[in-house]
N, C-alpha and C positions, 0 to 999 in steps of 0.2 A: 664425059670421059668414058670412053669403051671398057666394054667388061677386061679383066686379065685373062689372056688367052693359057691357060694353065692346060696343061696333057701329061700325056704316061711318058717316062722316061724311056726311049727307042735305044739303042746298041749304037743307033746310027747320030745319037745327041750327045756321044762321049766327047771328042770335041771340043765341041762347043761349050758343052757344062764345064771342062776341065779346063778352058782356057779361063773361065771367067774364078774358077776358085785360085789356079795359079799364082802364087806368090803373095797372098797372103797371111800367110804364117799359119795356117789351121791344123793343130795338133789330131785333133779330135777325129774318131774310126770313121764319120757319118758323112764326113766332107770327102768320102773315097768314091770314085764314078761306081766301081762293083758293090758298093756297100749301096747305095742311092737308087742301083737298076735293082739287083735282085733282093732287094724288101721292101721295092714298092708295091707292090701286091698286097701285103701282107699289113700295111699303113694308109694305104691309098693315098700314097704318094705321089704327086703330080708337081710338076717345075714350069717356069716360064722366064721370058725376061723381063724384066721389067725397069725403065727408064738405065738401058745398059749396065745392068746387075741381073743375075742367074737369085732367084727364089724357089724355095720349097717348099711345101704345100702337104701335111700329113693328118691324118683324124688319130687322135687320143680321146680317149673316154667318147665317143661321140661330138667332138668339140674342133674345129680348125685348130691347126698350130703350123706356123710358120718357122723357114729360117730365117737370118736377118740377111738385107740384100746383099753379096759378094759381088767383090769384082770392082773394077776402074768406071763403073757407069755414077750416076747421080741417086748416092745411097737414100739421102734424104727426101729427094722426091719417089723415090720407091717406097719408103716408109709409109708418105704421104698417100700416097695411091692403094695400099695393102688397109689403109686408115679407113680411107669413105669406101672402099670394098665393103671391107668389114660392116660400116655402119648400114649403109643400103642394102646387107645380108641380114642385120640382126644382132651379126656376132662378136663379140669381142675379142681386140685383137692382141693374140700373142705368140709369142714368141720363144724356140725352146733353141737348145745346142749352143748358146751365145759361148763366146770367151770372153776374158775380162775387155780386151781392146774394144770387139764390137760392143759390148754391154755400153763401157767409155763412153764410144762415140752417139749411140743411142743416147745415153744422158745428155751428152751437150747439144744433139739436135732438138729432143722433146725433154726439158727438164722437169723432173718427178712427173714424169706424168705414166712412170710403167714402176710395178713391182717388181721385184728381181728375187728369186730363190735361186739356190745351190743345191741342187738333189745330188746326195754321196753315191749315191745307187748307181748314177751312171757317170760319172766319172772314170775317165777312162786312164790305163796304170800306162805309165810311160818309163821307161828302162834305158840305162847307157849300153847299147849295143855293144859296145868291148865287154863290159862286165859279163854281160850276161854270154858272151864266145869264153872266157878265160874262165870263169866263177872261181878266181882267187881270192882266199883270204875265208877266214874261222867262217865269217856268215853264211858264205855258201858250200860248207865242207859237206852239210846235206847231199844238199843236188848233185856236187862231185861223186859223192860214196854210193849215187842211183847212177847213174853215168859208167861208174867202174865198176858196178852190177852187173849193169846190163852188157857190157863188153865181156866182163867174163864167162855168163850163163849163155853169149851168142857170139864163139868167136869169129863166125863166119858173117857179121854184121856188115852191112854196107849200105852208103846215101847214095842219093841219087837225085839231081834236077829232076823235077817233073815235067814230062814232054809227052809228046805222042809214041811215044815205046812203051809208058808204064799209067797214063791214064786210065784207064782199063779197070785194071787192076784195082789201084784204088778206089774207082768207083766201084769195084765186087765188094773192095774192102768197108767201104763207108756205107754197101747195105746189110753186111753183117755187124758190123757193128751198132745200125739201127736196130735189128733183130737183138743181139742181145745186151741191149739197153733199153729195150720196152718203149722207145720212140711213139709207136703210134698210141700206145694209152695216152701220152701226154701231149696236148697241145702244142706247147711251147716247146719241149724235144724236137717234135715234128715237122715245123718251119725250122727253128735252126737246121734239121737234118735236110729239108727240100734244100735251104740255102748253100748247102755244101755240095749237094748232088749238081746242085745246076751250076754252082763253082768250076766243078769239075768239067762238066760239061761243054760252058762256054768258056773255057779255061784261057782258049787263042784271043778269043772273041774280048774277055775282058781284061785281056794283057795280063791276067795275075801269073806272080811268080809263084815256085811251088817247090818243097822239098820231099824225096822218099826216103825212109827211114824200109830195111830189109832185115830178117834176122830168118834162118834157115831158106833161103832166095826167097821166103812169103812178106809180103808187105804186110808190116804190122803198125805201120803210123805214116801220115804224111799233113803236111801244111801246107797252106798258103797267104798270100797277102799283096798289098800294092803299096806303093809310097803314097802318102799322102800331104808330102811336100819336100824342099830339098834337101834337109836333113832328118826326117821322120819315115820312119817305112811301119804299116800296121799292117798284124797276123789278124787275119781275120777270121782262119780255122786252124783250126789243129786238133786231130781223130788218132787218137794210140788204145790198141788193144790194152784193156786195164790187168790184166792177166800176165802180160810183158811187162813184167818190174824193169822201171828205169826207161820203159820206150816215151813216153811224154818229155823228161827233160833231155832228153838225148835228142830227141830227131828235133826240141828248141835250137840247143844249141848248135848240133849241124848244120840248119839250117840257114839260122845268123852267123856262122861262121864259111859259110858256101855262099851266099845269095843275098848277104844285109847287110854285110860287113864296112860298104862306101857310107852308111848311114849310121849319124850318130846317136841316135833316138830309135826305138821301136815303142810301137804301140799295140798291148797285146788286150784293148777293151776293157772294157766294163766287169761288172761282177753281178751286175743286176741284183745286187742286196743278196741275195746268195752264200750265206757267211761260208760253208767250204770252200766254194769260188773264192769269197775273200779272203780266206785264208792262205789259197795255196799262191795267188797272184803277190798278196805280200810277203811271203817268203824270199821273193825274188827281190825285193827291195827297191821297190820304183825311185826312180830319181824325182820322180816328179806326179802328180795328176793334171789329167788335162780337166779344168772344167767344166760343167755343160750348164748355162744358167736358161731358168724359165724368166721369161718377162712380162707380164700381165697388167694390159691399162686400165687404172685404176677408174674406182667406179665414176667419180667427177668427169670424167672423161671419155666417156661410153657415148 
């Protein structure tokens, strides 16, 4: 059996990768073609297909780790094939991003023969997109009363799609905002910020939709994100000067209320253990988390 012909994700493989995730039900930010091209670099991340299923291919700690096969091809013998991969490499094989269904179906093809964790960390928050356009009712009187802040200290406030009239800008804005958030001292700042510049950037190219947020004509926030199925749409950025009380939940809800609103689910990611992250994501009151499970073949099975 020939090696898995595994390579870097091209602009010109959206596609085809997206045809294979398609209608799956995959809540999760990772199953998005912009989230999969611009952090593979940064994962070495590589995809292939394998027996009519799309797979992914990233290094954690120094270690493969796999998605589980997607797609209408033959999941089990893709399994089977990632299996003696693995053994003919050395390595053992596992598997991250599951949901419960793939986990499921992994079980009844290879019974016990994979561990399964649930890391909280990445778990990603899921929201009823009405809720979060109207934030009616006592628990979001917060987020309203920063809303109604920021409109009255900017009555000249204005949204705006993101297009080629005001990409520009936002990228001047998304490198001072690097600047003062001390981006390049930190690692991890630092990708997330390349990951947003080149958002912006390939903005056509990777079909993501975008909101601008304005407050004296300067742009002081803007978002973006893509569906990542037909009732799910995930933010995948979102940059508000912190110094602009109220510009983060505002240009939120502008935006799902301009450009999200066909969709009854958003997905605004992870928290990465990050307890402020955690903090301010559950505020919002997710309706749900989307899972992300590890799966690892136990040692009898190596």
């Amino acid at each position: 059996m020939s090696e898995i012909p595994f390579k870097k994700p091209e602009l010109s493989d959206r596609r085809e990768i997206l045809d294979c995730l398609a209608g799956q039900g995959f809540r999760g930010c990772e199953r998005t073609f912009a989230n999969i091209y611009l952090w593979a670099r940064f994962y070495d991340l590589v995809w292939a297909k394998v027996e009519g299923t799309v797979v992914f291919r990233s290094v954690f700690d120094g270690k493969y780790s796999y998605t589980y096969p997607a797609g209408n091809g033959d999941r089990k013998s893709a399994v089977e094939r990632l299996l003696k991969e693995c053994r003919e490499h050395g390595h053992v094989l596992q598997f991250h991003g599951l949901c419960r269904k793939e986990y499921e179906e992994l079980e009844q093809y290879f019974p016990r023969m994979f561990e399964i964790t649930w890391p909280r960390d990445v778990e990603d928050y899921v929201y009823e997109t009405e809720k979060l356009i109207h934030l009616s009712g006592k628990k979001y009187h917060g987020k309203k009363n920063h809303i109604n802040q920021f409109k009255a200290a900017y009555p000249d406030w204005s949204y705006e799609t993101l297009d080629d009239s005001n990409v520009e800008e936002c990228f001047q804005m998304a490198l001072r905002w690097r600047e003062f958030n001390g981006c390049e001292e930190n690692p991890e700042k630092n990708k997330e910020m390349c990951v947003a510049l080149n958002s912006l950037r390939l903005q056509k190219e990777l079909k993501l939709q975008g909101g601008v947020l304005r407050a004296g004509g300067e742009v002081v926030a803007f978002t973006m994100g893509e569906p990542v199925s037909e009732d799910t749409f995930v933010v995948h950025i979102e940059k508000a000067y912190a110094d602009i009380r109220g510009a983060y939940p505002m240009v939120n809800q502008q935006f799902l209320e301009h450009e999200v609103s066909g969709y009854k689910y958003v997905n605004r990611e992870d928290d990465t253990g990050d307890e402020g992250l955690r903090k301010a994501k559950l505020s919002y009151h997710p309706a749900f988390m989307a899972e992300k499970g590890t799966a690892v073949l136990k040692g009898e099975h190596v």
